[in-house]
N, C-alpha and C positions, 0 to 999 in steps of 0.2 A: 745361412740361418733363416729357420721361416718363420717369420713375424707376426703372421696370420694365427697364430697358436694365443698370442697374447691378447687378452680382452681392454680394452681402456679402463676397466675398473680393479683387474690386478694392476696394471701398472701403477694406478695411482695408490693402492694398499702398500704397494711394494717399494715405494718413493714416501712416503710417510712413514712406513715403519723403519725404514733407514735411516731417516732424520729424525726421528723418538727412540733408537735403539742404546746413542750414548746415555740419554737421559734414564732411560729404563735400567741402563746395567747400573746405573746410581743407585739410582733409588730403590730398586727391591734385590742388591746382593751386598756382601758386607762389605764392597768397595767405599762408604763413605766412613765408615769410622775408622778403617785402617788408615785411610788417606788425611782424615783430621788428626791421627793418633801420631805418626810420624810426624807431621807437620808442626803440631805443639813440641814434639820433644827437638825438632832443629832448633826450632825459637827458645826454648829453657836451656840448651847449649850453647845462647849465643852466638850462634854460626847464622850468617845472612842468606849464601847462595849454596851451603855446602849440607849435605849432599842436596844438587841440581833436583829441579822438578822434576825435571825427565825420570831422575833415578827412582823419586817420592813416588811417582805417578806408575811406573812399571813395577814395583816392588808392591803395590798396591794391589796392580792386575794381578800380578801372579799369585799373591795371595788370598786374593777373591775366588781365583779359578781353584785354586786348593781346596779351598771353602766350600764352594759351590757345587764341587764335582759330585759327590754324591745324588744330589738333584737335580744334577745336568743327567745323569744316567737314568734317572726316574724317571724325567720327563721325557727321554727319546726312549724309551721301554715303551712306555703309554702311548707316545703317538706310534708306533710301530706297532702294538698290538689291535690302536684304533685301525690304524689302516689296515691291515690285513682280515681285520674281523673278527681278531682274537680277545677272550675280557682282557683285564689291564694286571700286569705283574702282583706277584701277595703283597708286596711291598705298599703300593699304589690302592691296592682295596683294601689294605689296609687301613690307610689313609681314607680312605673316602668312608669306609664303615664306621670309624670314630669322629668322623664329621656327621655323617646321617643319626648317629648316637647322640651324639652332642646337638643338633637342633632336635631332637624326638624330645630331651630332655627340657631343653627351653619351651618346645612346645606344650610340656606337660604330656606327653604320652609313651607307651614302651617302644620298640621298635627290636623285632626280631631277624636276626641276619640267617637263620640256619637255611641252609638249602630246604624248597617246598615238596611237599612228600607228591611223591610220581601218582597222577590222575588214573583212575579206574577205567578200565577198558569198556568202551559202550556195548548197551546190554545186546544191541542188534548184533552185534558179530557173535554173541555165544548164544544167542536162542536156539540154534539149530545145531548145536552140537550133541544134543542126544539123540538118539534112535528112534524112539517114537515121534519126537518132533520133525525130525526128516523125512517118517512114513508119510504123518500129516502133511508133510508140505507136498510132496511126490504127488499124494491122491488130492488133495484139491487142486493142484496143476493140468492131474487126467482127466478129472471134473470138466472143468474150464476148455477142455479139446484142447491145451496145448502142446504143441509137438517139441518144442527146441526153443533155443532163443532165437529172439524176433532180429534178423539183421539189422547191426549198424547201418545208419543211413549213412555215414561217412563213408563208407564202402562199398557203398551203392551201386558207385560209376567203375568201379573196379569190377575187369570180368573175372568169373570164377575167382571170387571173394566172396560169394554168398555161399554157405554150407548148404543152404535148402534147395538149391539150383538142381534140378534134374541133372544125371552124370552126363547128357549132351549135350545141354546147354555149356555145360564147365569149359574152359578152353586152357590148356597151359600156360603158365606165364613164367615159367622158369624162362625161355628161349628169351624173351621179351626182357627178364629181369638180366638175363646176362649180358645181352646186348646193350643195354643201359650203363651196366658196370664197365664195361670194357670202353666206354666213349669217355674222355675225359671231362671233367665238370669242369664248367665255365667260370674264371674267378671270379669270387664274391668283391663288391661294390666295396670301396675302403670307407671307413667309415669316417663319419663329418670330425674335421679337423676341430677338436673342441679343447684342446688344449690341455698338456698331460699334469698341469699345474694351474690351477686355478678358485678362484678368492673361497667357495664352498670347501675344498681340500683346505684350504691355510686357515680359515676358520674352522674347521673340524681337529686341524693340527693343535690350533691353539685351543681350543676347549677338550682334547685330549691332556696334553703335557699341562694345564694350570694347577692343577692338584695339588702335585709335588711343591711347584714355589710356594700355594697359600700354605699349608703347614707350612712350612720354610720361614714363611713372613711370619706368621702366627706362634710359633714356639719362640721368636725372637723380639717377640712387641710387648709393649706391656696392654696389661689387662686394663691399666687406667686409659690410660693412652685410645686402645679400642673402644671403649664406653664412650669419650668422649667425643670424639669423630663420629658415632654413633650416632648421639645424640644433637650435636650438632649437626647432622644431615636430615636427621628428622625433623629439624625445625624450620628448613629450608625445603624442606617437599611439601606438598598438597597432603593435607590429611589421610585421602583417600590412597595415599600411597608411600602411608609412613612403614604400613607394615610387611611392606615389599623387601627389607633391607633387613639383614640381620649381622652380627660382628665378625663373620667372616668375610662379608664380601672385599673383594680386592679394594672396593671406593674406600672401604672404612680403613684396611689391614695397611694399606700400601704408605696415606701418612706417620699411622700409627709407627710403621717399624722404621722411619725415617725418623719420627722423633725420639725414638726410642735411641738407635743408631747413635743419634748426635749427643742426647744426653750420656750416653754409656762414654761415651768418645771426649767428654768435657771433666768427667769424672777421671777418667784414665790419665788425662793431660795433668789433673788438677797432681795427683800421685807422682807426678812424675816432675813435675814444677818444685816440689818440694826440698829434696835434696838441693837441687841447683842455687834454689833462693837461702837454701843456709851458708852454701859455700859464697855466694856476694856480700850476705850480709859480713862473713868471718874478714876478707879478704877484703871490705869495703872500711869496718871498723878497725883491722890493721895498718889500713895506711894510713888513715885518719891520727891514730897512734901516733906515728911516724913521722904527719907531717906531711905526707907526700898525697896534699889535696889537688895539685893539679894532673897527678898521673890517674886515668882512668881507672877503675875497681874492675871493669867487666873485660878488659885486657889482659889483666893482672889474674884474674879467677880462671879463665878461658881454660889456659892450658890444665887446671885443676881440676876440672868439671872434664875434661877428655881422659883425664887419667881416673878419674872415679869411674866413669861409664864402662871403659875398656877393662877397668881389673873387677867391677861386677859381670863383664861377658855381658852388657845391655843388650846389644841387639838381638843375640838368642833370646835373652827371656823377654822382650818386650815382643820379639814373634811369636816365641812359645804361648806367651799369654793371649797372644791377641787370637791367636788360630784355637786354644783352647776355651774362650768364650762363646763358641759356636759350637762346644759341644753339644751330642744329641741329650736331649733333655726328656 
């Protein structure tokens, strides 16, 4: 392997973004509220270890990557059409025409997306298309004593390349040009090893594909939430560069949709907390009945709370639901 291709400043992008990659797939995809959402309903179960992290934590991914998929496809569309030097998918300028809409309107002005109407051909290429204009040009030429055009100096040094050359002077050059052809060309110099991956490409990668996730963050945050991150980042800049930010950027959107994430995630748990805590209290206030205050309630409920969940079919509709609040909006 050659090493030589790698610059000291990818490696070090490339060793950072490694180590900010768990963090990132937190915080801007719907891995944190599925994973809070599960996690509240073991604990309203009364169940301690069961099901395991591991289980909470993979059942998570996989319905993050479900989630996500859509805008995983957007954004490898984008970089793909950036790299080859194609525009970016309807889908994607889609997206970015209702973002450039939406700051024209903050700006207070219109903004027109329609393709711009095809430029006028200049006027020098058709002046000489009629007949008399041609006469005219032909006889102030004659005028002037000119015979032909004036040779390329570029072909100067080339014999019989000059059309104005006496027919003795001429020399052929076919013999000369075939001889050239029939010698094999000397290979060309490889070019400087600059590395088929490097920090200019992963920055162009990433300011291709970001489109996609900020709508992604943006249709899922709330509008309060944005303002406020807003506003408090503009109280934290230099005046002169309060009005550099506006509520889409990622600074503002990214905690926006993490708070947003966890309050939806605390609301869901709180729904879900309810049934369980009617079944303690019934099961809590029966023993008490009874008499039997030394037997535990939440031993006694357990098996009660497993048999409610399982003849509601919970784990489908607590997936159904959780995958169906990311719908497109």
């Amino acid at each position: 392997m050659d090493f030589s291709t790698f610059s000291p400043a990818l490696v070090l992008v490339t060793v950072v973004s490694l180590a900010l990659a768990p963090f990132v797939a937190v915080m801007v995809t719907s891995f944190t509220k599925i994973v809070v959402v599960l996690s509240l309903l073991r604990n309203a179960l009364g169940l301690q270890q069961v099901p395991p992290n591991v289980v909470i934590n993979g059942l998570a991914i996989v319905l993050s990557i479900y989630v996500m998929y859509p805008v995983i496809l957007d954004v490898n569309a984008a970089v793909e059409a950036r790299l080859e030097g194609r525009p970016p998918p309807a889908s994607v300028q889609r997206q970015i025409d209702a973002r450039a809409q939406q700051q024209a309107v903050r700006e207070g002005r219109a903004i027109d997306v329609r393709p711009a109407a095809p430029t006028a051909a200049p006027q020098a290429e058709t002046a000489a298309t009629s007949p008399a204009a041609a006469d005219g040009l032909a006889a102030e030429a004659q005028a002037r004593g000119d015979t032909g055009p004036a040779p390329d100096p570029m072909f100067s040094a080339v014999r019989g390349g000059s059309s104005n050359d006496p027919p003795e002077a001429r020399e052929p050059v076919l013999p000369a040009l075939a001889e050239e052809i029939t010698q094999p060309a000397a290979p060309s110099a490889a070019p400087a090893a600059s590395g088929a991956f490097d920090t200019n490409r992963l920055l162009t990668m990433i300011d291709a594909g970001k489109e996609p996730l900020r709508t992604f963050l943006i249709q899922h945050s709330s509008d309060a939430e944005r303002a406020f991150f807003l506003r408090s980042v503009q109280r934290m800049l230099p005046v002169e560069r309060r009005g550099d930010l506006t509520p889409d950027d990622f600074i503002v959107v990214v905690p926006a949709f993490t708070v947003s994430e966890l309050t939806a995630a605390f609301q869901i748990g709180f729904l879900i907390f309810l049934p369980f805590l009617i079944i303690d209290l019934v099961v809590a206030n029966i023993l008490l009945a009874l008499g039997m205050m030394m037997l535990s309630p939440t031993t006694v409920s357990l098996p009660f709370k497993l048999l409610l969940f399982v003849l509601i079919d919970g784990w489908a509709k607590l997936v159904h639901g959780l995958v169906l609040t990311y719908g497109t909006t």
